[in-house]
Structures are given as C-alpha cells and as structure tokens.
C-alpha positions in Angstrom: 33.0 30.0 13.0 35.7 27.1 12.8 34.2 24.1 10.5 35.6 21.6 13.2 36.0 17.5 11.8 33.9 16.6 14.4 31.3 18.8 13.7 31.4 18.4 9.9 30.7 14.7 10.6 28.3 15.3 12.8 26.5 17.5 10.1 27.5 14.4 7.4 25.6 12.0 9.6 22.5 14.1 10.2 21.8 14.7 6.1 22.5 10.8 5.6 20.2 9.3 8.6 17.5 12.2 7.1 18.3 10.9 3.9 17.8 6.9 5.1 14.2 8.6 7.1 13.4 9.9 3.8 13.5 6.5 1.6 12.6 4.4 4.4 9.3 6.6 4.4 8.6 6.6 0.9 8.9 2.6 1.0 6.6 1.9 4.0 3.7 4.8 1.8 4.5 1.9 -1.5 4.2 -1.1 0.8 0.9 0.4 2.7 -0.8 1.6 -1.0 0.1 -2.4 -2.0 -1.4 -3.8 1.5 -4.4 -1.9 0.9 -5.0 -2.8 -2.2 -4.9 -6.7 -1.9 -7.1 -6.3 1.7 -9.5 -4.8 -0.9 -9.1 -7.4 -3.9 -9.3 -9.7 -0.6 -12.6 -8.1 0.3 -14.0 -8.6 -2.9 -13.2 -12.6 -2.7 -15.1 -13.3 -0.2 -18.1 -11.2 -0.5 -18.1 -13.3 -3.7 -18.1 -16.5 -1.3 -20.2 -15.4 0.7 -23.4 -14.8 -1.6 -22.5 -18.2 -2.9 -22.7 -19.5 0.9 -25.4 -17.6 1.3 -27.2 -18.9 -2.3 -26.6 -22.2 -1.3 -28.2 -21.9 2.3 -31.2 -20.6 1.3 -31.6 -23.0 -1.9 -35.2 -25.1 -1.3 -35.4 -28.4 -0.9 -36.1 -30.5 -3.9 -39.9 -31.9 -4.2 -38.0 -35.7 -4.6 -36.6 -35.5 -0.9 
C-alpha cells in the first residue's frame, strides 16, 4: 500500500477533528456538571423563599386590627 500525501492528510485531519470531538466533549460534561449544580443551589433558594412566602401568608391577624 502507497502512503499517498493526500491520504496521509486525510488520516492527519481525521485524528485532529476526533481529537477537537474529544475536548469539546469533555468541556460540554464540565459545563453541564456546573449547570446542574447552580439549578440545584438555585432550587434551594427559593424553596427557602418560598416557606417564608408561605410563613408570611398564613401569619394571623393581630388582635389590635
């Protein structure tokens, strides 16, 4: 089998754009673990705000009213 430029190249470009696949992947994995974890932290905020709402709904009127 000849090792033609053309077809070396072509081989060149496939391991680079598998390589570029490769780190693009393992970014997007980082970004979604960080996403999820500030939709959680987010989550947590306003479940907090909303037994306060819900506290403050529900607090009886004073006997001076």
């Amino acid at each position: 089998m000849t090792w033609s430029p053309e077809l070396i190249a072509i081989l060149a470009l496939q391991v680079a754009a598998a390589g570029f696949l490769w780190s693009l992947h393992r970014d997007v994995r980082g970004l979604d673990r960080d996403l999820r974890r500030d939709v959680g932290d987010l989550r947590e905020r306003m479940a907090r705000l909303e037994g306060l709402f819900e506290g403050f709904a529900r607090r009886p009127e004073s006997a001076d009213a």
